[in-house]
GUROLO-896178 format. One record per residue: residue in three letters; z, y negated, x negated of N, C-alpha, C in turn. Coordinates in steps of 0.1 Angstrom, whole numbers, plus 5000, padded with zeros to 4 digits. Layout:
<atoms>
alaZYXZYXZYX
...
</atoms>
This chain:
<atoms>
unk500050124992500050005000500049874991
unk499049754995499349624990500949634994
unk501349584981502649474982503049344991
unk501849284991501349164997501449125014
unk500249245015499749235034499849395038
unk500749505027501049595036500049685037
unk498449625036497249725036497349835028
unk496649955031496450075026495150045015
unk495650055004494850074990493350184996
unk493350275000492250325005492050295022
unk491150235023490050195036490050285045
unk489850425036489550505049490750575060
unk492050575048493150625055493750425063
unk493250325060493550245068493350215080
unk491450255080491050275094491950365101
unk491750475096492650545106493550535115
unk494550465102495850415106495750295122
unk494650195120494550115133494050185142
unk493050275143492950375151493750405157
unk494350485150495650525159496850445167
unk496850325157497950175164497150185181
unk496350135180495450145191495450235200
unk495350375196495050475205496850525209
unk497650445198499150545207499650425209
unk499750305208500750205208499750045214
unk499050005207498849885207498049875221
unk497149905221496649885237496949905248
unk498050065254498849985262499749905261
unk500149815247500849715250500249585252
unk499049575248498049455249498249465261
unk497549575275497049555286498349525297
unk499349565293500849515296500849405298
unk501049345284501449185282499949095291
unk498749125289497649065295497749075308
unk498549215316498249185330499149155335
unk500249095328501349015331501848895334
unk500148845327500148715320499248665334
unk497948745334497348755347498048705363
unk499248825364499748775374500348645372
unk501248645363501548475361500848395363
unk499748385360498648275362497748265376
unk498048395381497448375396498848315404
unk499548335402501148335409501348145404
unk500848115393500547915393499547885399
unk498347965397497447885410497547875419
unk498447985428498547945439499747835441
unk500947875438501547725436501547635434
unk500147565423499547455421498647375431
unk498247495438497147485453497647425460
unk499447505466500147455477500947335469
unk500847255460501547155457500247045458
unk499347085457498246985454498246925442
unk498346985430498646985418497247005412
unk496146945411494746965404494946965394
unk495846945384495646975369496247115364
unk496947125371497847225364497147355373
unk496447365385495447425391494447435382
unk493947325376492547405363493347435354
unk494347385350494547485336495147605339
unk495447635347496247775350495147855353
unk493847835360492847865362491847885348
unk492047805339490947825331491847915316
unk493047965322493648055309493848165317
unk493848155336493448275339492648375337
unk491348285341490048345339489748425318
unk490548325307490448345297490948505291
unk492248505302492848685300492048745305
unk491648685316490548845320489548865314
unk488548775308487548745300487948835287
unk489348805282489648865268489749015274
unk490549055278491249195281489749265284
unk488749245288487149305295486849325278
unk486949215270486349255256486749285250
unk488049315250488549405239488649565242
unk488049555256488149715260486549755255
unk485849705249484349755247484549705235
unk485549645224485349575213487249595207
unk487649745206489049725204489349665190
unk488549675179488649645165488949465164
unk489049395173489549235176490349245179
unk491349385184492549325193493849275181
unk493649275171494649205164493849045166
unk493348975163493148865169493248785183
unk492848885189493848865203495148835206
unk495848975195497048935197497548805189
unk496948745180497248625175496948485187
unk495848495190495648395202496548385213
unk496948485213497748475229498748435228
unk499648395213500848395212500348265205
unk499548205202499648085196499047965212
unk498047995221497547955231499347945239
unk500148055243501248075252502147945250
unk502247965231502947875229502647715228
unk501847725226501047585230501547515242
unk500847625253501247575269502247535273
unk503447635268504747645270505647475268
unk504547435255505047325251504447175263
unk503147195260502347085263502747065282
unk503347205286503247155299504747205307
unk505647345303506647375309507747245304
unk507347215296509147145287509347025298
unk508146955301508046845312508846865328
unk508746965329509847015339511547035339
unk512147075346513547095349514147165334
unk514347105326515247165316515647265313
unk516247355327517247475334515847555328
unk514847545337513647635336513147615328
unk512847535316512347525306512747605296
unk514547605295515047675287514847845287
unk514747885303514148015301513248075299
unk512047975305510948005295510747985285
unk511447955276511247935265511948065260
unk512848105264513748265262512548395264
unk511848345274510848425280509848445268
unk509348345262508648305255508548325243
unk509548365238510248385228510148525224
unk511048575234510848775234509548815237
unk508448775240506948775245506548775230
unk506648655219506248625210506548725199
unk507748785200508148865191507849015191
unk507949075208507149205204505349175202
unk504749085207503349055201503449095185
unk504449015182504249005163504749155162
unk505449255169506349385164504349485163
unk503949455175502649575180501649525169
unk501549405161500449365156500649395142
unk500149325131500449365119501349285112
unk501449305101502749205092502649055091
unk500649115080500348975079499848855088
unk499848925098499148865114500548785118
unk501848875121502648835123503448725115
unk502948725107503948565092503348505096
unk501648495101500948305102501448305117
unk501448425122502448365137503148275137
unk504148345129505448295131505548145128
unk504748165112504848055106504347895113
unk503047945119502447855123502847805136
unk504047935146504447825157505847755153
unk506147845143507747745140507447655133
unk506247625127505747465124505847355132
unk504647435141504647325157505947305164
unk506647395161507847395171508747235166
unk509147255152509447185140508947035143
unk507447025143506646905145506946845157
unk506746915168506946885181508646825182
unk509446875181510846795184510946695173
unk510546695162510346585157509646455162
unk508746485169507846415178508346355188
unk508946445194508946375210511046405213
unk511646365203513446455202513846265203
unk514846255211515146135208516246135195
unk516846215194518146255182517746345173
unk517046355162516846435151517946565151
unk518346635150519046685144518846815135
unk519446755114518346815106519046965106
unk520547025111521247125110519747225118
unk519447175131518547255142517347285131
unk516847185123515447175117515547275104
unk516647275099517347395085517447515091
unk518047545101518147695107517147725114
unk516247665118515047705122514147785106
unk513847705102513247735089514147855083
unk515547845080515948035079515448095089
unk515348065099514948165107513348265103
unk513248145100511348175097511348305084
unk512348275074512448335064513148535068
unk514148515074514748675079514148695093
unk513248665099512348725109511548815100
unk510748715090509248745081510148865074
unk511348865070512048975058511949095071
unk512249085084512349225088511549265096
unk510449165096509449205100508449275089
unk508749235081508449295067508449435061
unk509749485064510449595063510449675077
unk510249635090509649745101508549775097
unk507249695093505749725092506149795079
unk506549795066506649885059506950005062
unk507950045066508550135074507850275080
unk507450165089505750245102505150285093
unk504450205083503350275076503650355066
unk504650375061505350445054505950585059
unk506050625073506350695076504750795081
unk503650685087502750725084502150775077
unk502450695061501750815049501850955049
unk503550925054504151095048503251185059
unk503251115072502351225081501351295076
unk500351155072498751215064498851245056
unk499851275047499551325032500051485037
unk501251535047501951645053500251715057
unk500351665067498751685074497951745065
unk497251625055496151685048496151765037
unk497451775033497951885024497951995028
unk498252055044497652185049495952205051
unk495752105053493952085057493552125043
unk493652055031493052085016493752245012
unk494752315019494852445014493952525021
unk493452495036492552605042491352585037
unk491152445029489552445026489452485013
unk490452535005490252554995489752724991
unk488852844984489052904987490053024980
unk491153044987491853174980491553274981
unk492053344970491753484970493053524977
unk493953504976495653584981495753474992
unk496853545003496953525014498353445009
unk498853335019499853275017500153195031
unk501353195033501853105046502352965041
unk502852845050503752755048504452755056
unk505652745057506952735062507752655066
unk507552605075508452435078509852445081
unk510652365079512152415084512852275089
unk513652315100514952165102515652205102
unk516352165092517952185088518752135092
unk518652015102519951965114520052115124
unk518952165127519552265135519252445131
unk519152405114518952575110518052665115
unk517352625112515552675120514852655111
unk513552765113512052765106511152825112
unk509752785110509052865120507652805107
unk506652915114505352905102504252805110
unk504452755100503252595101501752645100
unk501452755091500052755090500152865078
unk499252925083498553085074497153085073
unk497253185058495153215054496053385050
unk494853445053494253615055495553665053
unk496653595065497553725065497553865078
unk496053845081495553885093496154075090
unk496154095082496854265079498654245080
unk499054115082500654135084500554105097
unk499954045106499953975121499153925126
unk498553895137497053925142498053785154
unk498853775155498953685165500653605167
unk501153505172502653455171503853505172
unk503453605184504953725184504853795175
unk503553835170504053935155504453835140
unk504153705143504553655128506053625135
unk506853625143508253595149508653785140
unk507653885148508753935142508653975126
unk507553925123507653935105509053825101
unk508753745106509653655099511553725103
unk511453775115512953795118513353955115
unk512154065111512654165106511954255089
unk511754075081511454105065512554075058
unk512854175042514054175040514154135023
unk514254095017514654095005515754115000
unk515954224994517054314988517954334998
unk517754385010518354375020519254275027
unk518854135021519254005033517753945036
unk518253915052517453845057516153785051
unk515153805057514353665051514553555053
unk514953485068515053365069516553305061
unk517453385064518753395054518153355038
unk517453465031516953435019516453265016
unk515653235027514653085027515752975026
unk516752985036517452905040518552875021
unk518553025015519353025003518552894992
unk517152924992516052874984516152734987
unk516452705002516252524999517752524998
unk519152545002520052544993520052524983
unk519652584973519752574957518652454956
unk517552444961516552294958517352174964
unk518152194972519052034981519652034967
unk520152134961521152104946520552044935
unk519352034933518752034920517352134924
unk516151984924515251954929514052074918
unk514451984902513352054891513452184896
unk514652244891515052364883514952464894
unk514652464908514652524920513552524932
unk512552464921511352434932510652534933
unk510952634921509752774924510552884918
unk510453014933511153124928509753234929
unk510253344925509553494928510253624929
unk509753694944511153744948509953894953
unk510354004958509754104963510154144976
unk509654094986509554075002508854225008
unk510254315016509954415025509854435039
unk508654505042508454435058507454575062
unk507754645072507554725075507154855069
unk507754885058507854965046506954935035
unk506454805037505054745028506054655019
unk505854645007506354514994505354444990
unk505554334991504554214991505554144975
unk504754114970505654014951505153874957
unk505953774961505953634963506253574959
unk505153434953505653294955506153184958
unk507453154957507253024971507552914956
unk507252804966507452674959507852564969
unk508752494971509752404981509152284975
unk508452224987507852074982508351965000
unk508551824993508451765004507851715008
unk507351695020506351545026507251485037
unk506251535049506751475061508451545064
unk508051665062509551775063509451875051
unk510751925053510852015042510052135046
unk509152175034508452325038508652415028
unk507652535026507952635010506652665017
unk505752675003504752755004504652884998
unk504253015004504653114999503553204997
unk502853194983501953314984501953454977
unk500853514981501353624980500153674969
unk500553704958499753744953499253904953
unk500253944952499654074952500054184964
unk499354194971499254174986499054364988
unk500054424987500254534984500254625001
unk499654725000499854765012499854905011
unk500454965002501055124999502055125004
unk501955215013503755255011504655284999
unk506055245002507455304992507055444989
unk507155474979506955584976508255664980
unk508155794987509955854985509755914977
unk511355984971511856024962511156154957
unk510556244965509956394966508556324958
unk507856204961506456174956506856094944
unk507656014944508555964922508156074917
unk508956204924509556364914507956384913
unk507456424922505656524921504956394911
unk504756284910503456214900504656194886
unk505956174886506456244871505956354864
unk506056464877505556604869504256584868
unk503156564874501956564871502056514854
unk502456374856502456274840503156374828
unk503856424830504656514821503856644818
unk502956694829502056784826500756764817
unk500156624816499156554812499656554798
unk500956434798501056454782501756584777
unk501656674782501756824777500756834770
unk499656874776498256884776497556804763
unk497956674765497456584754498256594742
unk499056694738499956684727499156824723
unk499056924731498357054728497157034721
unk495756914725494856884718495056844704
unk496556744708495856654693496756764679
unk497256834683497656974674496557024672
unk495657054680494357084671493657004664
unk493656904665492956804655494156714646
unk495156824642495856724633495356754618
unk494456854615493456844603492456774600
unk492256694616490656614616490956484617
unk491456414611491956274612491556164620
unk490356164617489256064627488956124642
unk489356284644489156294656490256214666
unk491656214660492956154661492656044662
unk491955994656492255804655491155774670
unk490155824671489455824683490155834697
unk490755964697491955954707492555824711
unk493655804698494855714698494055544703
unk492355574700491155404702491455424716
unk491255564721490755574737491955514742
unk493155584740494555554747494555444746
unk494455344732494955224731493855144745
unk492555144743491855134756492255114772
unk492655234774493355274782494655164790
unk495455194780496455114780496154964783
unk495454874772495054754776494554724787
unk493454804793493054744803493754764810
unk495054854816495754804824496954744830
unk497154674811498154584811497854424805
unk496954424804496154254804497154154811
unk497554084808498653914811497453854808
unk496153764819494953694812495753534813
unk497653554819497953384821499253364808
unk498853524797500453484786499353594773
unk500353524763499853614747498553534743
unk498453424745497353294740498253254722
unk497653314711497853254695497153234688
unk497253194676496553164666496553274656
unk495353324654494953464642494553464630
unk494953524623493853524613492653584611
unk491753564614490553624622490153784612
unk490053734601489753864590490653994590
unk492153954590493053984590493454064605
unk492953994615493354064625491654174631
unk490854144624489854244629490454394613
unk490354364603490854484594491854574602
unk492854494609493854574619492954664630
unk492454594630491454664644490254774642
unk490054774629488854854618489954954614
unk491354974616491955084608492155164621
unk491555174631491155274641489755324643
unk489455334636487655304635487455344621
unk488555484615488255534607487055674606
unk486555734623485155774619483855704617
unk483855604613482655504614482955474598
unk481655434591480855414578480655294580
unk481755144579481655014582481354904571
unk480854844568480454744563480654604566
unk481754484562481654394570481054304559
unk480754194569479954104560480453954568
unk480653834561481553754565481253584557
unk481453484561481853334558482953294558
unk483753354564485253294568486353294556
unk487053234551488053284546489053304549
unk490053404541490953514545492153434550
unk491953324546493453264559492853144572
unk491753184576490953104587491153144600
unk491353084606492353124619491753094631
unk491753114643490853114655492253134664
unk492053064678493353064691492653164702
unk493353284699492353364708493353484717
unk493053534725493853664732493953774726
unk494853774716494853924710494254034714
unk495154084726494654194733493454214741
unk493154104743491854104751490754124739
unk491354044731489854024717489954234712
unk490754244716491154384708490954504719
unk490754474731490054574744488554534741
unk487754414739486354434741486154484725
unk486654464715486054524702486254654697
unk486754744710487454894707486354944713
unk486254874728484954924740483754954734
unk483254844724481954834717482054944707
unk482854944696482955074687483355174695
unk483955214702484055334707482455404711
unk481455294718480655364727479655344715
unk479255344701478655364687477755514686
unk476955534690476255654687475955694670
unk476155594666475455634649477255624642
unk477255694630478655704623478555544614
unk477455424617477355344604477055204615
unk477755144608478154964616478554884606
unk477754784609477754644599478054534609
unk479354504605480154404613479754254603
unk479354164609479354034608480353934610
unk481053884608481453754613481453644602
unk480753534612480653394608480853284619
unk481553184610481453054619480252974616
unk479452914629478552824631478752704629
unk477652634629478152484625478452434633
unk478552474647479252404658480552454661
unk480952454648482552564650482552674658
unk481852744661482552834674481952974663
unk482753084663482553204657482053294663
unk480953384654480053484661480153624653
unk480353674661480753814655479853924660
unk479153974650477954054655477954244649
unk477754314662478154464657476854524656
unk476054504645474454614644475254734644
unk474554854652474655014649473455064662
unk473955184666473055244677474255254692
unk473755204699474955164710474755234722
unk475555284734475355394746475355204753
unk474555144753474655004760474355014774
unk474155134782474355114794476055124799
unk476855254789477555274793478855144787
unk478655064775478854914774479154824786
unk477954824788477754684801478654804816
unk478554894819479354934827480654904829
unk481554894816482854894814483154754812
unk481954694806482054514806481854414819
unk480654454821480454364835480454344845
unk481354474853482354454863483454324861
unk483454314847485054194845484454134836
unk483454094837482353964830483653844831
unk483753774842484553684844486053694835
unk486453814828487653834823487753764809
unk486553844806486453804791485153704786
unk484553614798484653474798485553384791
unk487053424796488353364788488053304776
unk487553414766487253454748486453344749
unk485153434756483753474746483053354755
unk482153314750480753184754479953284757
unk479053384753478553454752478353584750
unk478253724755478053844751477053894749
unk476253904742474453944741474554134739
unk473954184745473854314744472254384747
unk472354464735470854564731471454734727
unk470354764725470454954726471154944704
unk470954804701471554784685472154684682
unk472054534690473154494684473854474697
unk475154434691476354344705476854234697
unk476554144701477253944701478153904707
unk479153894700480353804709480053704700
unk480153574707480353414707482053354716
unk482553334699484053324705483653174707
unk484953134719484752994729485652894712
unk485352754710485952704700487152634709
unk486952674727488252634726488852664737
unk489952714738490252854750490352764767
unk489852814777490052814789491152934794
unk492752894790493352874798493452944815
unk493453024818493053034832494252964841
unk494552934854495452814858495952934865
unk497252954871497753014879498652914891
unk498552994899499352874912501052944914
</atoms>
């Protein structure tokens, strides 16, 4: 917001904002005060008629016809009704002067009371800065006028008027701030759920609203939790029969903004394992405020196995315990063949990595020579040759394990016993690492480009032939963002 006139720094959330004045507030109060004003003015013509009073019969008559004339155009023209509302209160006051004061004093004084309260919700429905040259401009005239026509000065009246001018403008100041300020929080509440449904997720997540004067929550808005609840009584009973570690969920929720009412940083984001109809869901929430307090809760890994019982733990133990039976029986036969062993132990390691990859933790600095020799002492049936620019303390920010799943994948799937590893940096800094031999490169690209997108992370590039394979390390890591 200007400091100044209270306007909204962006136009489009300002329009809005009068839109709305208009459509919930200001126009039925314009058409209020206008057909109020109306009857007044028919209610003086005719009493100017029966007095035989021709002057005050045209002017009552020609500010008659002026409301109705205005009120017809602002209904086909609502974007003037703040000028309207300035006219009517500067025209009212005018009249009030030029023609009621001339009468019975008694009556003068009330309309002027009348006049007054008229004047001031006009300035409450309108805007700030509308409302200061109001004010300002009739408690000038006001000021001028008893100076004018007052037979006794008095300067105590002329000083407290002028405060007055000053703590009207201060709290009219601070209501319009206020309103629009309470406004923001709406539209920023608002379009903060709007920009989550447009955005696209892959994991399903709810938001959570809650009032804590009366210990309550209920769900503001969900994406694809269409496999927990298909409709409102089933998200009532998700929410009133899901359990973590056997308390409540809403119990749990109500714990979480507890601990954020205490200390806002350190409590804004938990992760907890949510049970709900024998299904475990691993959740996010994160407690943020706008309009009200909410938690957004996603679900990443959106699990829909059942708990395993105890009888199915015991049977896939034994299975595992029978495998590595099995795999201890082989490598006893190849504990004379050493390279058949290290093949194995490449596969396992394989194995293993791919299905323990962290692509959002384990980001360091290597020593690139240094950490591929580590990776060459599994890769003792192969006849390797490296060939290199780098020196032996030259270092690269890269994913260990990741760099060390695709450089196993490619030697492992080697049809020839003989590979001439390259690595050099380019002159555009970024390092290329190239594997000549004879390659199974369909079954390569099989195990790679399903998860192209993974090891993107690394690599700028993968180039793949039936003889060579290219990695092009990135010179500068992307990070992947996690929510």
């Amino acid at each position: 917001m200007n400091k100044y006139t209270l306007a909204f720094n962006d136009a489009q959330i300002e329009k809005k904002y009068q839109r709305q004045l208009i459509k919930v507030r200001r126009w039925a109060t314009f058409c209020f005060v206008t057909l109020g004003l109306i009857l007044i003015f028919v209610i003086k013509c005719v009493q100017a008629g029966v007095e035989g009073n021709i002057y005050q019969l045209l002017s009552s008559a020609v500010l008659l016809s002026y409301f109705i004339i205005q009120l017809i155009f602002i209904k086909f023209y609502p974007q003037y009704m703040r000028l309207a509302l300035v006219l009517i209160n500067h025209i009212m006051n005018i009249y009030l002067f030029a023609q009621e004061t001339k009468k019975d004093p008694q009556m003068a004084m009330l309309q002027g009371i009348n006049q007054m309260g008229a004047t001031y919700l006009l300035v409450l429905i309108g805007e700030y800065i509308d409302g200061m040259i109001t004010l300002v401009n009739l408690s000038v005239f006001r000021i001028g006028w008893a100076i004018a026509y007052s037979s006794q000065i008095q300067m105590s009246a002329i000083v407290s008027s002028i405060l007055l001018i000053f703590y009207i403008n201060y709290f009219n100041y601070q209501f319009h701030k206020g309103i629009r300020s309470q406004y923001l929080l709406g539209f920023v509440d608002s379009n903060f759920e709007e920009l989550l449904k447009k955005l696209s997720f892959e994991f399903p997540y709810m938001i959570i609203q809650f009032q804590e004067e009366n210990l309550s929550c209920q769900i503001s808005s969900t994406n694809k939790c269409e496999t927990l609840f298909q409709n409102s009584q089933k998200s009532q009973d998700f929410m009133n029969n899901s359990y973590v570690e056997n308390i409540p969920f809403k119990t749990y929720l109500f714990q979480i903004v507890g601990n954020y009412n205490q200390d806002h940083s350190a409590n804004c984001n938990n992760q907890f394992v949510l049970k709900y109809q024998k299904k475990s869901f691993l959740i996010n929430s994160t407690v943020f405020q706008t309009n009200s307090l909410k938690i957004l809760l996603t679900f990443k890994e959106f699990n829909k196995v059942n708990i395993l019982s105890k009888n199915q733990i015991y049977s896939r133990n034994l299975q595992l315990m029978k495998l590595i039976f099995k795999l201890l029986q082989r490598l006893k036969q190849y504990s004379n063949q050493n390279y058949k062993y290290l093949i194995i132990q490449r596969k396992a390691l394989i194995l293993i990595l791919n299905e323990n990859i962290n692509l959002y933790d384990n980001y360091k600095d290597i020593q690139v020579l240094s950490f591929i020799q580590k990776l060459l002492n599994y890769c003792g049936n192969l006849n390797i040759k490296l060939l290199t620019n780098l020196r032996g303390d030259q270092q690269i920010a890269t994913h260990p394990k990741l760099f060390a799943l695709i450089f196993w994948i490619i030697v492992d799937n080697i049809k020839s016993n003989r590979l001439i590893l390259s690595c050099y940096q380019t002159n555009d800094l970024v390092y290329q690492i190239k594997f000549t031999s004879q390659f199974d490169s369909d079954k390569i690209e099989r195990l790679i480009f399903p998860n192209i997108w993974k090891y993107q992370v690394l690599f700028l590039d993968i180039i793949l032939s039936k003889t060579e394979v290219i990695l092009v390390h990135t010179y500068e890591l992307d990070v992947p963002f996690v929510l």
